[in-house]
N, C-alpha and C positions, 0 to 999 in steps of 0.2 A: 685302390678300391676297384674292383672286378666291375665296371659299367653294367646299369637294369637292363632291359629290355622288352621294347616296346615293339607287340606284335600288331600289325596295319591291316585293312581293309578288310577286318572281323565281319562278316557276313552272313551268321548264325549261332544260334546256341551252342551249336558242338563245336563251331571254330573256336569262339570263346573260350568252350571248357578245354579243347586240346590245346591253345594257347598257353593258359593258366598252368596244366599240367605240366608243361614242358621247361615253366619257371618264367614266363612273362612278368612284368610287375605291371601292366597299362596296355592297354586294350584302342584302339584307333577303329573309330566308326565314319564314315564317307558317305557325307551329304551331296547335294547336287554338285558337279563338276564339271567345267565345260571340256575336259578330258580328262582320261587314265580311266584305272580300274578301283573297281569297288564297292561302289556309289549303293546303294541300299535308302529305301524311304523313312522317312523323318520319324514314321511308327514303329521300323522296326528296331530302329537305332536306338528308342524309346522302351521298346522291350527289353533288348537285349542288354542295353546300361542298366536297367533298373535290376535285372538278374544277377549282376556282376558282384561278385562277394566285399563286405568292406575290406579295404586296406589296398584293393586295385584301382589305379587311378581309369577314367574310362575320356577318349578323348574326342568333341566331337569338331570333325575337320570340315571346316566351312570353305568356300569360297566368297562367303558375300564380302561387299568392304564400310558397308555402312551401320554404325553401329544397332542404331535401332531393330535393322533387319538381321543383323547376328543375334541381339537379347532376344529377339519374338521367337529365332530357330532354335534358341538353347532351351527356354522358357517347352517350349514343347517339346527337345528330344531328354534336356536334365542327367547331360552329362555329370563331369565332375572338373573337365578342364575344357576350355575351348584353345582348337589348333586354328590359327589364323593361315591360311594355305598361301595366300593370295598379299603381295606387300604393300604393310599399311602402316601409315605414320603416327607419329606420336600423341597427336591429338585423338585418334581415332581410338587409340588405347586408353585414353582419359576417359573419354568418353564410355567407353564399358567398363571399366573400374566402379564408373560412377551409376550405371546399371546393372550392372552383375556385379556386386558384393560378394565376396567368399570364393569366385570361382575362378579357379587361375587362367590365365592368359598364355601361350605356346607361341609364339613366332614363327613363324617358316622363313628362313633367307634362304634364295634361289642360288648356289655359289658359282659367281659365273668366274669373274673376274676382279679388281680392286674397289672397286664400286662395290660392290656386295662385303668387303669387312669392312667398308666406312658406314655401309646401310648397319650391318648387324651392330655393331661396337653402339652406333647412333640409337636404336630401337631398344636393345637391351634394360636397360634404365627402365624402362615403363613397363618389362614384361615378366614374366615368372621364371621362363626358361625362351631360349633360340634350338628353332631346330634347322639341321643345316642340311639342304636335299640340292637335289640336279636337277630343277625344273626351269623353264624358260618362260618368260614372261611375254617375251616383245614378239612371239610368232602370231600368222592369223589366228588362232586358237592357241592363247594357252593353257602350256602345262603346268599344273600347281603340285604334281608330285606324282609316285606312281610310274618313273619311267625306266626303272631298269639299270638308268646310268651311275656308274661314279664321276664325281668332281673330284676338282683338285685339293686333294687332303694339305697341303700345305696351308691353304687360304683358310681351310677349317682350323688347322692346327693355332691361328694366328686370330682368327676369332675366338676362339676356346683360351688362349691367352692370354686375351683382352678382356674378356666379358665379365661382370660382375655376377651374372646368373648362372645356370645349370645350362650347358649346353647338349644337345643331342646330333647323334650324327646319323643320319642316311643317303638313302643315292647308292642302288644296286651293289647291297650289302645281302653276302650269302656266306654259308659255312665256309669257303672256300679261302674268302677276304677278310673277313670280320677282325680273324685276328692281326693280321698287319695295318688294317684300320684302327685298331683299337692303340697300336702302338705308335702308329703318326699322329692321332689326335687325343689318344688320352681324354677322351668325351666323359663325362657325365652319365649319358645312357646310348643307346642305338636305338636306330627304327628300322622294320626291315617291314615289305610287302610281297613283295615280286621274289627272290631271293629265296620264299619256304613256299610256293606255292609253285604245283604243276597244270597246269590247262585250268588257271584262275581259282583253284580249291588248295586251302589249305594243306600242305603233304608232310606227314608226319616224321617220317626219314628225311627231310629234308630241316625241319622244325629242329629236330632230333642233333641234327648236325650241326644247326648253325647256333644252338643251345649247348652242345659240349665245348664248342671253339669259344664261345667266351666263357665258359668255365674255370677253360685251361688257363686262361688270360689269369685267374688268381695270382696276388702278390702270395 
């Protein structure tokens, strides 16, 4: 199956529509962050999901870890999925299950090392999908995504083997990579941010490109 994909740090109407057009299936909206790029107010996020046509899924990427304070930020932006950025445990997934009815749940594991497919295989169970990015948790500031880099596609490949969910892959994924990503991890779907964008705007030729490279990926 030719993996979806999921265009990241959507920042206007027209990103959105030039997203869509280029064969997106899910749109990624960036809540407060204590880094990267993308971040847009909890109104606009609110706009710009509610414009989003049915049948695209719209994701809204939190950083908080508590669950009360992630239902109150969905409860006002009214996504259709929540991206948990920031890694959180089992109970804390119960815990919004049990407040947000209906609305799926997204994982972020940071893929550093073996610790990170004992965390993801571990989280998977309680969530809707794992998505697998290159951010670092344990710096003065961390990163919850948004940084340009690739991980080690084996450790994904080996979470994607294990997992009983829908996994997604990113971590500085561009036209250039996507397809030999797609063949060591055989994901579910991709996420890309950084990768179709030039000086933080969405770039169409670049869109363009990293949208035919997994075309070709067709069985």
């Amino acid at each position: 199956m030719t993996p979806r994909f999921k265009i990241c740090c959507i920042q206007s109407h027209e990103e959105a529509a030039l997203a869509l057009r280029a064969g997106a299936s899910a749109l990624g909206l960036v809540a407060a962050m204590p880094s990267g790029p993308g971040v847009i107010d909890e109104a606009r996020i609110a706009d710009i999901a509610r414009r989003v046509p049915p049948g695209v899924a719209t994701f809204l990427l939190t950083s908080e870890t508590d669950p009360e304070r992630i239902a109150a930020q969905h409860a006002r932006c009214l996504t259709t999925v929540i991206q948990c950025c920031d890694h959180l445990d089992a109970g804390t997934h119960v815990a919004l299950r049990a407040r947000m009815p209906g609305v799926k749940r997204v994982q972020v594991v940071h893929v550093v090392d073996e610790g990170s497919v004992d965390y993801a295989l571990g989280i998977a169970p309680h969530v809707e999908a794992l998505l697998l990015d290159s951010g670092r948790l344990g710096g003065a500031v961390k990163e919850l995504g948004g940084t340009g880099r690739v991980h080690d596609w084996s450790l994904s490949r080996r979470i994607r083997e294990g997992s009983p969910v829908p996994v997604y892959l990113a971590g500085g994924l561009h036209g250039g990579n996507v397809a030999e990503a797609i063949d060591a991890v055989r994901p579910f779907g991709l996420d890309v941010c950084s990768g179709v964008r030039s000086d933080g705007a969405l770039d169409a030729d670049k869109l363009a490109r990293f949208a035919e490279a997994v075309r070709r990926c067709a069985p």
